[in-house]
C-alpha positions in Angstrom: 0.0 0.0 0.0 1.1 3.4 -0.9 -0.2 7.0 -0.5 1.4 9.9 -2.8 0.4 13.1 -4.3 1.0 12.3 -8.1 -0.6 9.0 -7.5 -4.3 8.1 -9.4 -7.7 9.5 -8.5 -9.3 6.1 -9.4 -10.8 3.9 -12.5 -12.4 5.7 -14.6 -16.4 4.6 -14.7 -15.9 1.9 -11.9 -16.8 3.6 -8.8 -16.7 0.2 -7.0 -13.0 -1.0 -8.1 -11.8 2.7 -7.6 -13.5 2.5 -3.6 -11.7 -1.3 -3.0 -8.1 -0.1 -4.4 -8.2 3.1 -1.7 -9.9 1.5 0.9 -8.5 3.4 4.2 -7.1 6.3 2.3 -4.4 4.3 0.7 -3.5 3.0 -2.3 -3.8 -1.2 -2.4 -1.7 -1.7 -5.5 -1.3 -5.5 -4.8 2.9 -5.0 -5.2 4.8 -8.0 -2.8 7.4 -7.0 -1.6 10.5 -6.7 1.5 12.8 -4.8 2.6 16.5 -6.0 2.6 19.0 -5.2 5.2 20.0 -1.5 4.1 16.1 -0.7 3.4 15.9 -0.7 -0.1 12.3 -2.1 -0.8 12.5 -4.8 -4.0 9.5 -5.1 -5.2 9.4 -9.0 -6.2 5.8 -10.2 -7.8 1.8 -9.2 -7.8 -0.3 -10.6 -5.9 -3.4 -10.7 -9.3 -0.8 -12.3 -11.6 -1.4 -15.7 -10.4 -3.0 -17.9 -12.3 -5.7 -20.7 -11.9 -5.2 -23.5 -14.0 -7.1 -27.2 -13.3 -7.4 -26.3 -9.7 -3.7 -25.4 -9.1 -2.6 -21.7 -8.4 0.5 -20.9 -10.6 2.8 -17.6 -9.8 3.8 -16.3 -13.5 6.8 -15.0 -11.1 8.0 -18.9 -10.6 7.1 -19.6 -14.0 9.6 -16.7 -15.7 12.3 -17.7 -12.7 12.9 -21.2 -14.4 12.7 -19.6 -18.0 15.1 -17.5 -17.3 17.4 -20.2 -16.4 17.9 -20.7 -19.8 21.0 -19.1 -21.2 19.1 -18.9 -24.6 16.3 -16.9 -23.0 16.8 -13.2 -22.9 13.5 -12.2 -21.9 9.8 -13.8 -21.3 6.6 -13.0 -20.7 3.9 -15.3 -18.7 0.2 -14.7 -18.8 -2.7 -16.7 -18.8 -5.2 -17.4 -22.0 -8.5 -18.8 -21.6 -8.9 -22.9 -22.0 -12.1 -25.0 -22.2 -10.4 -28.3 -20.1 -8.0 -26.4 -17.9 -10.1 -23.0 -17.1 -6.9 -21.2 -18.0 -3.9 -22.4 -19.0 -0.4 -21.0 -18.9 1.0 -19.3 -21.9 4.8 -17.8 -22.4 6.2 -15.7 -24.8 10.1 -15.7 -25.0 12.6 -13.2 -26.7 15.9 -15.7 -27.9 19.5 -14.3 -26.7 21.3 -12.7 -29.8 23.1 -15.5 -31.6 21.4 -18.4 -29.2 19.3 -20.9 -30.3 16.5 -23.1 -28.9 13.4 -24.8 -29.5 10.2 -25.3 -28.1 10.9 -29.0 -27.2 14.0 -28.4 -25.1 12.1 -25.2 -23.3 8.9 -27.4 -22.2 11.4 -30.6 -21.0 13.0 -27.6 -19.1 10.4 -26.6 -17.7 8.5 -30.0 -16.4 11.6 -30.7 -14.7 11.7 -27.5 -12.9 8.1 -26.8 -12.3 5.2 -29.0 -10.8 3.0 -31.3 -13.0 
């Protein structure tokens, strides 16, 4: 929760979302986060992008982690897409390292040895 000056006055047209997100006069951006030793705050996830998917919760944050433990990854994206057997089901999209190559075979092995069924 945070409460600044230049921050938003609220949805527009959704008196009901904008009411929730400033309950108590502050700002509930749903940002996890901690503060390390010298009291820098990291902000490390949000708490909405989790995703539901055949009765599991998945983090997108856990999701990228073990993407990005491939050397051939230089950047990813994680989201949700809507699925008629799994409610929603995870979807990635990756950006290949200059000069690297890899395939969607050896990415999906990577990840079902990293990640739970």
């Amino acid at each position: 929760m945070h409460r600044r000056p230049h921050a938003t006055l609220g949805y527009d047209n959704l008196p009901e979302t904008t009411a929730e997100a400033f309950a108590g006069g502050w700002f509930h951006s749903d940002d996890l986060g901690y503060f390390d030793s010298d009291g820098f705050l990291w902000v490390v996830d949000r708490k909405k992008d989790m995703m539901k998917t055949g009765g599991e919760n998945v983090a997108t944050r856990e999701v990228e982690g073990v993407l990005y433990e491939l050397p051939e990854i230089h950047e990813v994206g994680v989201y949700g897409v809507p699925d008629d057997r799994w409610i929603e089901a995870v979807a990635t999209t990756v950006v290949i390292a200059d000069g690297a190559a890899i395939d969607t075979h050896a990415i999906t092995t990577h990840c079902r040895t990293r990640l739970a069924p």
